[in-house]
C-alpha positions in Angstrom: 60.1 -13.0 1.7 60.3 -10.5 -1.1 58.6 -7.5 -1.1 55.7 -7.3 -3.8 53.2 -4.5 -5.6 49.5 -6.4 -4.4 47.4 -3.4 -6.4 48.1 -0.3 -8.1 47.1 3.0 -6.8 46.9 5.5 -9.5 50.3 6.3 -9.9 49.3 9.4 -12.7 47.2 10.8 -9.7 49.6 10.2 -6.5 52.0 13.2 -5.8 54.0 12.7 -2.7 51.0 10.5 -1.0 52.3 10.8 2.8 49.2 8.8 4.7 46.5 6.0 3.9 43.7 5.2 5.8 41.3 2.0 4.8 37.6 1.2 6.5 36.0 -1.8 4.1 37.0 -1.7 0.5 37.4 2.4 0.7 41.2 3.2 0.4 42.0 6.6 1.0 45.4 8.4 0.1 46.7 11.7 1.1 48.1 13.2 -2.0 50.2 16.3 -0.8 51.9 17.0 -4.2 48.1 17.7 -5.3 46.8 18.4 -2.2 44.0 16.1 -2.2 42.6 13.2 -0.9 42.5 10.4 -3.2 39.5 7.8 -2.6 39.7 4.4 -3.9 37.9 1.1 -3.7 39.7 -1.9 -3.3 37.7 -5.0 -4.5 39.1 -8.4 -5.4 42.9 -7.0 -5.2 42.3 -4.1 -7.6 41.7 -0.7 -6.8 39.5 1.7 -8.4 39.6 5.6 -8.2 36.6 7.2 -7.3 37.4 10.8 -6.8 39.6 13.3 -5.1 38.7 15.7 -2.6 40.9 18.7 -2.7 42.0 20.5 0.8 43.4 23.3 -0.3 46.7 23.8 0.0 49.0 23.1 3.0 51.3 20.3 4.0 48.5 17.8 5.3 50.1 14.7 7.9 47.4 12.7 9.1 44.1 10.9 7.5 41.4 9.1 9.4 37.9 7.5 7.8 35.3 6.3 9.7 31.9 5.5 8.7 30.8 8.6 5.9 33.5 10.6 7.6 37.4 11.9 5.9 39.6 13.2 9.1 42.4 15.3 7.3 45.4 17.1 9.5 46.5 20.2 7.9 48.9 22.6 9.1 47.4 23.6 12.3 44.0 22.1 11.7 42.0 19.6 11.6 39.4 19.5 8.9 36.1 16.9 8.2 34.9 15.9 5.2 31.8 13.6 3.9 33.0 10.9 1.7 31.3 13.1 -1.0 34.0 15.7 -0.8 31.6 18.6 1.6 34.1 20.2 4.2 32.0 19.4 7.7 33.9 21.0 10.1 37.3 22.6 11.1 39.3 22.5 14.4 42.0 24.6 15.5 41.6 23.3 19.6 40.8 26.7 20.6 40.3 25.5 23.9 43.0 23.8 24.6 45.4 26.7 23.2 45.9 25.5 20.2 47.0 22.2 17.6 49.8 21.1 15.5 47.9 18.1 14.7 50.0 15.4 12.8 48.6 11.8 13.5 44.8 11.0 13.7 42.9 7.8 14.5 39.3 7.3 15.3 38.8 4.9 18.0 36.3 2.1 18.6 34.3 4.9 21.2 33.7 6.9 17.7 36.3 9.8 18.8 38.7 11.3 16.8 42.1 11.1 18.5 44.8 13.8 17.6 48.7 13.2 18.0 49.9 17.6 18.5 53.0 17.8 17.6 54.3 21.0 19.4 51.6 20.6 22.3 53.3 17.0 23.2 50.0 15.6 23.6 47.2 13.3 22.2 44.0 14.9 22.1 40.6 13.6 21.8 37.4 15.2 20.4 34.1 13.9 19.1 33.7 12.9 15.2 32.0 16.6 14.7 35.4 18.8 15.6 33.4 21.0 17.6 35.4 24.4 18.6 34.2 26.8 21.2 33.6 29.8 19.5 34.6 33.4 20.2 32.1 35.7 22.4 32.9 39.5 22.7 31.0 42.2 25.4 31.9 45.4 25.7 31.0 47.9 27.9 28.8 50.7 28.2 31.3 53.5 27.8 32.9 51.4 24.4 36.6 51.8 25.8 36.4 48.4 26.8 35.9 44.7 25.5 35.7 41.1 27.5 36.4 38.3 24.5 35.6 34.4 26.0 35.1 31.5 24.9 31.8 29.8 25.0 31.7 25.8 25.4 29.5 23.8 23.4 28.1 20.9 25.3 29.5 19.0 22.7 32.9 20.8 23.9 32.9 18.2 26.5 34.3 15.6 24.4 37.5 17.3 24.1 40.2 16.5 26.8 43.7 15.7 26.9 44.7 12.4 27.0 48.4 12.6 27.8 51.2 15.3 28.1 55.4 15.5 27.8 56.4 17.8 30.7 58.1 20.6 29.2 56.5 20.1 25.8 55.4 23.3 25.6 
């Protein structure tokens, strides 16, 4: 069987699209020439731009959609969206020393699962990309300063689900 063209994305608006992800009649295409997200719905074999959601700038790899939410890998970061184009939340895996996230999925538990590159692992995280966030004491005398990392409880979420020896 032949190859064929089953709809037409918009090709005046894509610019090196590298990822798609689809949930119901909501296509979404990661435009990296524009660096945007391009949202489409696809009814009765036709699809129909409904807007682009700009990222910024940075070679983005992966693209996940689940329910009102638009996972987008960029650089060394991953970044939520609404599907009205509101940033949500940004992860850089603090905790785990750091992403280069490339691949994402959401799975049928609701968690956002992460391919890292250079980390040679899969991570997993809840849909809100919660990161620990920095904590800094210092002492009485001021020539001194503790920095940690304080856990969310929604921190919890995030564990490593598999990892290359020698990876890193």
């Amino acid at each position: 069987a032949a190859l064929s063209s089953i709809a037409s994305f918009g090709a005046d608006r894509l610019r090196r699209p590298s990822d798609i992800a689809i949930q119901g009649d909501l296509v979404c295409i990661l435009n990296n020439g524009l660096s945007q997200v391009e949202c489409y719905s696809w009814i009765d074999g036709a699809a129909r731009w409904i807007r682009s959601i700009p990222y910024g700038g940075g070679d983005a790899h992966g693209l996940a959609v689940r329910g009102d939410t638009i996972c987008l890998s960029v650089v060394n970061e991953v970044r939520s969206y609404d599907t009205t184009g509101s940033l949500r939340a940004t992860f850089l895996g603090r905790a785990i020393g750091g992403i280069t996230p490339r691949g994402l999925a959401f799975g049928p538990d609701g968690k956002l699962y992460i391919g890292d590159l250079h980390g040679g692992r899969i991570v997993s995280t809840n849909a809100k990309l919660q990161d620990p966030q920095p904590s800094t004491v210092y002492s009485a005398s001021g020539d001194s300063a503790m920095i940690s990392w304080e856990t969310d409880p929604g921190m919890q979420d995030t564990v490593l689900l598999a990892s290359i020896p020698g990876a890193r």
